[in-house]
C-alpha positions in Angstrom: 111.1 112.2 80.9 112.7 108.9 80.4 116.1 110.0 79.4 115.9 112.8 82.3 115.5 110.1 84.8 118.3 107.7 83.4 120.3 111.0 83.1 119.5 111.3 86.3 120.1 107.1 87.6 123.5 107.2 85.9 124.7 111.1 88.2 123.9 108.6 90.9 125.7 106.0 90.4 128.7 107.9 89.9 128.2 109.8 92.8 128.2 106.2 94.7 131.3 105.5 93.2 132.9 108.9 94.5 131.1 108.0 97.8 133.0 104.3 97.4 136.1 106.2 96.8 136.2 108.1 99.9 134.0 106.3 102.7 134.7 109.0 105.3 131.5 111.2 103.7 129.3 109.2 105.0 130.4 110.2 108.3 129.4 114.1 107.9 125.5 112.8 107.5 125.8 111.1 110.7 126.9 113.8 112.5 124.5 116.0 111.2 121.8 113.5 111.8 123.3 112.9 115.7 123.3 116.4 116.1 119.8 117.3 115.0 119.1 114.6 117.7 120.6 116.3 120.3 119.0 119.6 119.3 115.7 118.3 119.4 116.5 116.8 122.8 118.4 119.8 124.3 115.2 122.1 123.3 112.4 119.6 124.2 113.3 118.8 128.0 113.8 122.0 129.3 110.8 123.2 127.5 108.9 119.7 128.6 109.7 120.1 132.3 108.9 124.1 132.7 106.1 123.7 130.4 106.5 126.5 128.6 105.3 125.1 125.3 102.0 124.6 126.6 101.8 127.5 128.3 102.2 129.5 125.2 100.5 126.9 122.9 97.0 127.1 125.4 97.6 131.1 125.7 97.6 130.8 121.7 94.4 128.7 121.8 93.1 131.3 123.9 93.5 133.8 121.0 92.1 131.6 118.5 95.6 130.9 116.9 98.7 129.3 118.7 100.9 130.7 116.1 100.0 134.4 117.6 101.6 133.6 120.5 105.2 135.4 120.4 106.5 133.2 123.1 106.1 130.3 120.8 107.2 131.7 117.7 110.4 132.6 119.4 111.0 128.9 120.6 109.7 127.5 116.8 112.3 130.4 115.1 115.2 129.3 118.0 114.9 125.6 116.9 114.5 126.3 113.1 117.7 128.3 113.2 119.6 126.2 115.2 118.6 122.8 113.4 119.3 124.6 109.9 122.5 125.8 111.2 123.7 121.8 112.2 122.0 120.8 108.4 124.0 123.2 106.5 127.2 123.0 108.5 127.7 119.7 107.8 126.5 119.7 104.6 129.2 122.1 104.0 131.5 120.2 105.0 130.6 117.2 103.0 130.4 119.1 99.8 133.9 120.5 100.8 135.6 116.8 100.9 133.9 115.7 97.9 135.4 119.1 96.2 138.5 117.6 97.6 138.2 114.2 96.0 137.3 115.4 92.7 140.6 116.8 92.0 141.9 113.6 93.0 142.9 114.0 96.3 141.8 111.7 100.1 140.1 114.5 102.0 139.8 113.8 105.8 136.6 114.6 108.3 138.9 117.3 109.5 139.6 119.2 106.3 135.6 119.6 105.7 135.5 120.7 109.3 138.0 123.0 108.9 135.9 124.4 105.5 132.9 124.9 107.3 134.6 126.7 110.2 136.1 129.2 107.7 132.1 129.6 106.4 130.7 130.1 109.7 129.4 133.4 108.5 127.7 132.2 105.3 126.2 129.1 107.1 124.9 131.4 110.0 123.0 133.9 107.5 122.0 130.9 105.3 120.3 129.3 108.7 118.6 132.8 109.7 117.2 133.4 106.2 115.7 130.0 106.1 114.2 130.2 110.0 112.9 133.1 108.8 111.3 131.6 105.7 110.3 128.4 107.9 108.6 130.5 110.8 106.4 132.4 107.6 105.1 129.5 106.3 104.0 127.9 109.1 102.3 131.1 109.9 100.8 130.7 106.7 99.8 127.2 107.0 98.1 128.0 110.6 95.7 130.3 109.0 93.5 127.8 107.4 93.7 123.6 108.4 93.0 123.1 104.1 94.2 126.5 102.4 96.8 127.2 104.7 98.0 123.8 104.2 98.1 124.0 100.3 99.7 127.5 100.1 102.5 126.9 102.5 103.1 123.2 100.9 103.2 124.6 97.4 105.5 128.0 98.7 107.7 125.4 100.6 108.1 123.1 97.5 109.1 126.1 95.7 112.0 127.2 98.1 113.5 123.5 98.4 114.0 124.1 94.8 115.3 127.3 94.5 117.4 126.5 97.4 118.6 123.4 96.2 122.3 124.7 95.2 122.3 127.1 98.2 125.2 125.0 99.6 127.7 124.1 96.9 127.4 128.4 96.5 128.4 128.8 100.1 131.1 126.4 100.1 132.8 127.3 97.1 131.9 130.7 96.2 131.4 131.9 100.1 128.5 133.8 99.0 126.1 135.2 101.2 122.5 133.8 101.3 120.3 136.2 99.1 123.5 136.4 96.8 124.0 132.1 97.4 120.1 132.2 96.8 120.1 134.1 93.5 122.9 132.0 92.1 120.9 128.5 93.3 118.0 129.6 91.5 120.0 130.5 88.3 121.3 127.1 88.3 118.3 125.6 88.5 116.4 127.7 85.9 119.3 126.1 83.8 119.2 122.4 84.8 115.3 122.2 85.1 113.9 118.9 85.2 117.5 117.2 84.8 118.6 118.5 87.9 116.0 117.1 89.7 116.7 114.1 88.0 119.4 113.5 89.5 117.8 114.4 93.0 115.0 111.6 91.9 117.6 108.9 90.5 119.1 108.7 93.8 115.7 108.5 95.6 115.4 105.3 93.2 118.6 104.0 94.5 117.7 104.7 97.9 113.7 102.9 97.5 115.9 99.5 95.7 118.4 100.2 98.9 115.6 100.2 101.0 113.5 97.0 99.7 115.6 94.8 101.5 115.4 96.4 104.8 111.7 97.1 105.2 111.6 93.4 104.1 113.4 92.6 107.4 111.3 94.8 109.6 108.0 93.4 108.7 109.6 89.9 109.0 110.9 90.3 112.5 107.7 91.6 113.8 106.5 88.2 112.3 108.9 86.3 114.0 108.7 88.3 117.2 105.3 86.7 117.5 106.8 83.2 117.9 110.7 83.2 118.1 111.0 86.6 120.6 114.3 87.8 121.1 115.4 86.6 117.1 112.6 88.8 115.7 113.6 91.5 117.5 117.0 91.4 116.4 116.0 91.3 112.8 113.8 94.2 113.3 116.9 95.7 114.9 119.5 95.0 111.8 116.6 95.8 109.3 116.1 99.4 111.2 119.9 100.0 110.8 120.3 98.9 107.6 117.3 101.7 106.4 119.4 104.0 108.6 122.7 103.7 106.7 120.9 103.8 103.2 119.4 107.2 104.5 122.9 108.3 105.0 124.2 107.1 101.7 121.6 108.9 99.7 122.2 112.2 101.5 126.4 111.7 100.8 125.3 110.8 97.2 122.9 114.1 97.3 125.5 116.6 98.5 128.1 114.8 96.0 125.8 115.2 92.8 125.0 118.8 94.0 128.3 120.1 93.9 129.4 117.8 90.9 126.7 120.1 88.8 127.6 123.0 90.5 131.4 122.9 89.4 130.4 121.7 85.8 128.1 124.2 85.3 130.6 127.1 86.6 134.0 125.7 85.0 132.8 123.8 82.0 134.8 120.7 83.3 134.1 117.3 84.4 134.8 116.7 88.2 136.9 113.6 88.5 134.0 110.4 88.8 131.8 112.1 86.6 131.0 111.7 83.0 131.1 115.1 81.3 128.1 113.4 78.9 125.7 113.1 82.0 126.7 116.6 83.1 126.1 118.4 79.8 122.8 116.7 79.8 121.6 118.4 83.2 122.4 121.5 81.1 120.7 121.0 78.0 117.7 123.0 77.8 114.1 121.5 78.3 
């Protein structure tokens, strides 16, 4: 377990230093995260104002289950699809730079546009299939507050991993989603443990990243107390500087995804990447 998770700390840092390399990721999670925003808002005002939601939510009540209610299933599947669809699109896009950079050359925010633009297809059946998966296990989870609960966290856990190299497929392969789907979960039959390794080294960086800023947080609401205006502010810096280590750690994600994607297809290194770490996500548990 040990060496998995130092297998996994030293995919990180190398995927920092591609991130270092090439700044202009960072900018793909921050769209995606400004986007998801305005989704949420675009979806919850109209739906606030007409009162729609809890017109079908009390109608649901009504029936003993507001999950039965095909109004709001339509409105839960409609946001799932359409958040997905923003996730995966710029996700795409991210892992299509970071392709880019690997073979040594200074990908712009355009050129992973322009990649998951020529994917639209794969993204859009990627984002149904996953609505569609989303919608069912919160069916699930509405049958029963405990059972429910446990089934559809256990079948949800479950999917995130065998979904986990959905996107590197998409990008690079253009595969569609049961075929991007099949291929994810071959991979990570393959990398078991170690790939999530990775995944949990860089949730290690991000908690150390993260130290600082919570730190900040809880001691402007202390100085808000008796200072005012200066706590605030250091609750405001400490609240952004959490925000950009969220970012970083999903750049580093998408970058250490599609670094063990291409080893595992090719056989060969992506340039920022030790070929000794790869080969360890590979070896067999």
């Amino acid at each position: 377990m040990f060496e998995r998770l130092s297998n996994g700390y030293a995919l990180a840092k190398q995927s920092l230093g591609v991130l270092q390399r090439d700044k202009q990721l960072i900018i793909f999670p921050l769209l995606s995260g400004i986007s998801c925003t305005l989704v949420m808002i675009s979806f919850a005002i109209p739906l606030v104002m007409t009162g729609a939601v809890e017109n079908a939510i009390e109608q649901g009540q009504e029936a003993g289950d507001p999950m039965q209610n095909p109004l709001y299933l339509a409105v839960l599947f409609a946001f799932y699809f359409v958040n997905y669809f923003v996730i995966v699109f710029f996700n795409s896009a991210l892992i299509a730079c970071a392709v880019k950079s690997f073979y040594g050359e200074r990908p712009t925010l355009s050129d992973g546009i322009s990649a998951a633009m020529s994917r639209l297809p794969q993204i859009a059946g990627w984002a149904l299939l996953s609505a569609t998966v989303g919608v069912i296990l919160r069916v699930i989870e509405s049958r029963s507050e405990k059972v429910g609960a446990i089934v559809s966290g256990l079948l949800g856990m479950a999917w995130a991993a065998a979904s986990f190299f959905v996107v590197p497929v998409l990008v690079i392969e253009k595969a569609g989603p049961f075929e991007a789907l099949k291929r994810s979960a071959t991979i990570l039959k393959s990398t078991w443990g170690e790939s999530l390794g990775a995944k949990g080294g860089i949730g290690f960086f991000g908690f150390l990243a993260s130290l600082p800023c919570i730190a900040l947080i809880v001691g402007g609401g202390f100085l808000t107390a008796s200072i005012g205006a200066a706590g605030i502010a250091v609750i405001v810096l400490g609240v952004i500087g959490l925000l950009l280590v969220s970012l970083i750690s999903s750049a580093m994600s998408a970058i250490v995804q599609a670094a063990i994607y291409m080893y595992g297809s090719s056989g060969d290194a992506p340039g920022g990447f030790e070929a000794n770490n790869l080969r360890g996500v590979f070896a067999k548990a």
